[in-house]
N, C-alpha and C positions, 0 to 999 in steps of 0.2 A: 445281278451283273450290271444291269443298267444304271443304278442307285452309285454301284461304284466307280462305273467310266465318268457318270455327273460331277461324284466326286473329285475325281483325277482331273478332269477339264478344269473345275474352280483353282484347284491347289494351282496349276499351271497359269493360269489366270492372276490368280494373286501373288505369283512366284515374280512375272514379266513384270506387273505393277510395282513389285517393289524393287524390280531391277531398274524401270523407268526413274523411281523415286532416286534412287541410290546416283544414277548417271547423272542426276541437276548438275547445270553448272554453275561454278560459284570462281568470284572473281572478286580481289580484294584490292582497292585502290587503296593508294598513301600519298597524301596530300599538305604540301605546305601552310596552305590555310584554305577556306573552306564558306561560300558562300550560300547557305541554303534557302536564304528566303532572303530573295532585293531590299525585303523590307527591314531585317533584320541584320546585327552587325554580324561580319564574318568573323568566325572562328578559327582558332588557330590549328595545327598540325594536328591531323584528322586521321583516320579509317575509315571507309566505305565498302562493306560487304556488297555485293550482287548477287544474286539468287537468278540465273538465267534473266529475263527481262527485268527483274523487278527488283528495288533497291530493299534490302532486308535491314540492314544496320546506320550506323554511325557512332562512331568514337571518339573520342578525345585521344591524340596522342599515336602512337604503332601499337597495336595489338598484333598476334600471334595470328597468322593467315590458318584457314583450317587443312589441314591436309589434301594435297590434290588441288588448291586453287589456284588459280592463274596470279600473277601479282605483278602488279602495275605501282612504279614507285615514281610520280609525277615529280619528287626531290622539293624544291620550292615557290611550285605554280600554284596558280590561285585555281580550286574545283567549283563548279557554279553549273547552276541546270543550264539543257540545254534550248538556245535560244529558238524565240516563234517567230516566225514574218507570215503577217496575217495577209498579204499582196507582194504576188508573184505570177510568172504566166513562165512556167519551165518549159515549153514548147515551142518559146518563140528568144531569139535573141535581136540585138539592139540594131535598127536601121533597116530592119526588114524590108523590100519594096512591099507597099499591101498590095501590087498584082499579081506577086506570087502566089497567092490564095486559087489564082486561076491555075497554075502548073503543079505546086506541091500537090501531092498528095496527104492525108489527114496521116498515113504513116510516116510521115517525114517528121509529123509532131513528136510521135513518138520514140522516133531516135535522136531529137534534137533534147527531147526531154531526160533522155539515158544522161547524158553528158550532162544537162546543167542541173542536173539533181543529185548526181557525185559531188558537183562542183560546189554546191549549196550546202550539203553535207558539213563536207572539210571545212567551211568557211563558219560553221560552229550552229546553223540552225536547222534543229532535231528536229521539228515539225513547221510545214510550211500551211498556207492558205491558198489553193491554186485558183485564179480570179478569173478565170477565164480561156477557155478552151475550147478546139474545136467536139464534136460528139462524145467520141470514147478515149480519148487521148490525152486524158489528164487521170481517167478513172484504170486504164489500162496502167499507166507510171505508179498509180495509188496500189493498185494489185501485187505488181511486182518488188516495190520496196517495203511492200509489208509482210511480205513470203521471203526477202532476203535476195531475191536473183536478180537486184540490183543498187546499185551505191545509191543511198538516197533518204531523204528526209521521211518522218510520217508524213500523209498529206490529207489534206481538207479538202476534198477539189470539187466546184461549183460547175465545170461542164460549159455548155455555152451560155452568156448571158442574155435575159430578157432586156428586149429594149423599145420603141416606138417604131412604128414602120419609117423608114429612112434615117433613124436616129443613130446615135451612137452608141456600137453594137450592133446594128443592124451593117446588111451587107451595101457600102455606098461607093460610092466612084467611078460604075461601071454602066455599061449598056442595060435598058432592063430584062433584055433575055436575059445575060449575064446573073443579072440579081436572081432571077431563079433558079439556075442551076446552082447557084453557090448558097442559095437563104438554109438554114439548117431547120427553120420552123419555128423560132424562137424570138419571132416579134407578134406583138398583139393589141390589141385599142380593144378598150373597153372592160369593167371585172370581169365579168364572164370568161372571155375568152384569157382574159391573164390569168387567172383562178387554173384553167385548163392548160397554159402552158407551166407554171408554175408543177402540176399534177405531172404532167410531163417530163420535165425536167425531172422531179422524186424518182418517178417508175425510172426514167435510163440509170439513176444510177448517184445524181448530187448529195452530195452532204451537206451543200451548203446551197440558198439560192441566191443568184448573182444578178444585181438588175442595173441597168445607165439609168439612173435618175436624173439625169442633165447631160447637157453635150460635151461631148469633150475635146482633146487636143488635139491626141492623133489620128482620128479618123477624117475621114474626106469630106464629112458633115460639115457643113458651113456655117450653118446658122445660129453662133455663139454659141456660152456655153448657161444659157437660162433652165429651168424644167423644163421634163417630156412627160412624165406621166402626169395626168392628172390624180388630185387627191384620192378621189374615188377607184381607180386604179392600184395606185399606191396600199392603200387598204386592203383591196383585194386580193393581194400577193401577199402582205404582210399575214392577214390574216390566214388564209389554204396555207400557207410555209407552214404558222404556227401550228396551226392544226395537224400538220405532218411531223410535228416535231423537228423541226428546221428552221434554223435562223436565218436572215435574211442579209446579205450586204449590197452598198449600195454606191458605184460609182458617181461621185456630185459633187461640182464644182461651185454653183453657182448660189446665189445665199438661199434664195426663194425654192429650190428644189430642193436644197437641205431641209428649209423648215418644214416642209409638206412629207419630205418622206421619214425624216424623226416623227412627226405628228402623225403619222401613220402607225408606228411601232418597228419601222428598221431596226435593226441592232446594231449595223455600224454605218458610219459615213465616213466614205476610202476616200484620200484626195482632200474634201473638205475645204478648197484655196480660197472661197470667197465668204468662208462663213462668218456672218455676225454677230453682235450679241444675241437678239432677238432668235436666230437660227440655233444658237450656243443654248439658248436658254431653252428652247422647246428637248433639245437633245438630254438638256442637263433631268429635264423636268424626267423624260421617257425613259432615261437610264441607256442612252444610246450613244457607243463609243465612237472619238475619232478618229482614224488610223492616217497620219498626214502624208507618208509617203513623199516626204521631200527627196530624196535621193534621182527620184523619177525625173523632177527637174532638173535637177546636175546632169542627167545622162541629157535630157533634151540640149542643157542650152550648149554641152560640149560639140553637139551635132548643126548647133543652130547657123544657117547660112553656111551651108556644105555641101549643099544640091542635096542632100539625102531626104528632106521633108520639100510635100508642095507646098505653094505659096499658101494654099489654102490652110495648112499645118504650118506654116511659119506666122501666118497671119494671127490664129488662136495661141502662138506661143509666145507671142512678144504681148498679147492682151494680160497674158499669166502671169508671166514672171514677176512682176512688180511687187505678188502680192504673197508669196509662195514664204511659207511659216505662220505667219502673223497671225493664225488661228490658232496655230498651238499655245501660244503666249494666253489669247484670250480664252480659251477651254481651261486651260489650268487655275486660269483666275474665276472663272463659274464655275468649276469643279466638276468639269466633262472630263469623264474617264479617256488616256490618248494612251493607244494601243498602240505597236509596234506593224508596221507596215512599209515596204519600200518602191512595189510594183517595178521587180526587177526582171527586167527582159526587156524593158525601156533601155538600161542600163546593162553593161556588163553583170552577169549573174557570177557570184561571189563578191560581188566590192560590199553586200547588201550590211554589212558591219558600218559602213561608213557612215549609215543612218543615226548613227548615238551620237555624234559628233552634230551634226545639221539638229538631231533635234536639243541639245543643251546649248547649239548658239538662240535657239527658237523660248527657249527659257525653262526647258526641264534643267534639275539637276542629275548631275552623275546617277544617282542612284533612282531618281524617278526614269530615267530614260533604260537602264537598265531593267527597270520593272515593268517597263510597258513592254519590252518582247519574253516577259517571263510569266510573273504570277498576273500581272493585267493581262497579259495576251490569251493567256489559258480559263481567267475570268470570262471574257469576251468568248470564249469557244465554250464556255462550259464545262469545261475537263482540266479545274482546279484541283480536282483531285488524283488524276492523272498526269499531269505536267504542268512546269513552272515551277518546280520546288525542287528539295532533294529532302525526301523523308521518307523512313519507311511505308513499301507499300507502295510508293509511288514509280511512274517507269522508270527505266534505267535508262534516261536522256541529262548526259552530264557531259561538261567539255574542260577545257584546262585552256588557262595562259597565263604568261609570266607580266605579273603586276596587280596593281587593284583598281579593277573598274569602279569601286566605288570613288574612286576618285580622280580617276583620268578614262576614259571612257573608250580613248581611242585605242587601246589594248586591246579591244574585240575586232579590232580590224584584222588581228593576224591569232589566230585561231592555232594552239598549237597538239590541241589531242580533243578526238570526238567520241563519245561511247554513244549509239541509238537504240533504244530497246535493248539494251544488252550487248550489244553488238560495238565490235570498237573498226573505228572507220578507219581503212588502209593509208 
């Protein structure tokens, strides 16, 4: 008796499993032409199977949808994966007062991040890189758009960054009670203790570890924008990260703290505004990409001299500007890999397409600039074989628009069909 109710439980078992199989969903796109790899020429009038998240096929031409599948007929837009931005802050939008910090609450991050992670979405990039965040309020947005129960990109998120005590990143402009009640825990001097925050950061929850390698523009930090951490430092985080299987990025402006935290083993340098060749060349040597985030400066200098930044932030912004590109030009000519990056929340969140355009005035072409928020940006994360292409096997992160970016770029400014994981954006 017992032998046969065992029975009756498996049957029932493998009855629901192949109910589960049977229910996949399958969604067949048709496409005017068809870009699978930046690197490669586009193809013309296509088919795209989807097998719930994960793209199954590709054909030449209209084939026969299988019974039951959804069918999406794009008419004559170009299909192409979907886009990375490796620097963002979804929790924060552009002019923020930083004394807010004192009144918001850490949940106001996370409804501000609701909103510009729909908005990020639509605007065609499937997976973001969050660069910085208060505790749990980039990791709580990463939960929720990867369950669905909300509009929004895959996400990379880094959590708060490590920085120097006073530096940038660190909590500055205020009384020093003040700086205690608001420090999150996340500044440190010396390896030791960064090795321990770094550990840190892992257990809450990063994927990524995020450090100010040099000062920067918007914070209340004064004291230019040269290195903070020392080499020995620098190491110390690079190394514990590796060791946790975590790569490291690295907020840096200034030439000399680019080259100390490439010669460390960073794996990116975000920002990058003053690097040189020397700095270029240690990067090239280490395999460490650039992410240059020029768009960030369009949002600053639209704001610049508007009461909205202090002197002290107007003062580091007029040091900037002069020099804002000029690295990309020279990476490309040492053969430093330049990742797609825009650090939007400086900026209005969604203009972050407008980035391909600033970096081909900078000296990529159409299809190099294309390819740093695709197969380069997915490079740089590691998850080449999960995104940045469109090939069997790979997610089902694809977008559509009318034109060819391979040859006019600004056509990703206006994003006109989003698929994430399977999933097609409202």
């Amino acid at each position: 008796m017992r032998k046969s109710g065992l029975a009756t439980a498996a049957a029932v078992t493998l009855a629901f499993l192949g109910a589960v199989s049977a229910e996949a969903r399958t969604t067949v796109v048709y496409a005017g032409r068809v870009i699978t790899d930046a690197d490669k020429p586009a193809q013309g009038p296509s088919t795209i199977v989807i097998t719930d998240d994960r793209i199954t096929s590709i054909a030449a031409g209209r084939t026969e949808p299988p019974a039951g599948a959804e069918v999406v007929d794009l008419g004559d837009k170009t299909l192409l994966p979907g886009l990375i931005d490796l620097h963002v802050h979804l929790t924060g939008d552009p002019g923020d007062d930083y004394r807010a910090a004192t009144v918001d609450p850490d949940e106001w991050g996370v409804v501000v991040g609701v909103k510009n992670a729909g908005i990020t979405l639509r605007a065609g990039f499937t997976t973001v890189r969050e660069a910085g965040s208060a505790q749990y309020t980039a990791y709580s947005l990463r939960r929720g758009t990867t369950a669905g129960f909300i509009t929004g990109p895959r996400i990379i998120a880094a959590g708060p960054a490590l920085s120097i005590v006073g530096g940038h990143g660190d909590v500055t402009g205020f009384r020093e009670d003040v700086h205690g009640v608001l420090d999150q825990g996340y500044t440190c001097t010396g390896p030791v203790e960064c090795a321990e925050k770094v550990r840190k950061a892992s257990r809450a929850g990063a994927d990524i570890i995020k450090i100010t390698a040099t000062g920067g523009v918007l914070s209340q930090q004064g004291r230019g924008l040269g290195g903070h951490f020392s080499p020995a430092e620098l190491q110390s985080i690079a190394d514990t990260a590796h060791s946790l299987g975590l790569k490291v990025m690295a907020h840096a402006h200034g030439a000399r703290g680019i080259e100390d935290a490439a010669a460390a083993g960073i794996d990116t340098i975000d920002h990058g505004t003053f690097a040189d060749d020397a700095a270029l060349k240690v990067m090239k040597a280490k395999g460490t990409y650039l992410v240059p985030t020029l768009m960030a400066f369009e949002g600053i200098r639209e704001r610049l001299g508007k009461g909205i930044y202090t002197p002290t932030v107007e003062e580091k912004v007029r040091m900037t500007l002069g020099s804002v590109g000029q690295a990309v030009g020279r990476a490309k000519a040492l053969g430093v890999p330049v990742a797609f990056g825009t650090d939007a929340g400086v900026f209005e969140h969604g203009r972050n397409g407008s980035e391909f355009a600033l970096l081909v005035k900078a000296g990529l072409t159409p299809r190099e600039a294309l390819a740093s928020a695709t197969s380069v940006a997915a490079r740089a994360l590691s998850m080449e074989k999960e995104i940045g292409r469109i090939a069997p096997g790979m997610s089902a992160d694809v977008i559509a628009v009318s034109g060819d970016p391979l040859t006019d770029v600004t056509v990703l400014e206006k994003i006109d069909w989003v698929m994430a994981r399977g999933r097609i954006a409202d």
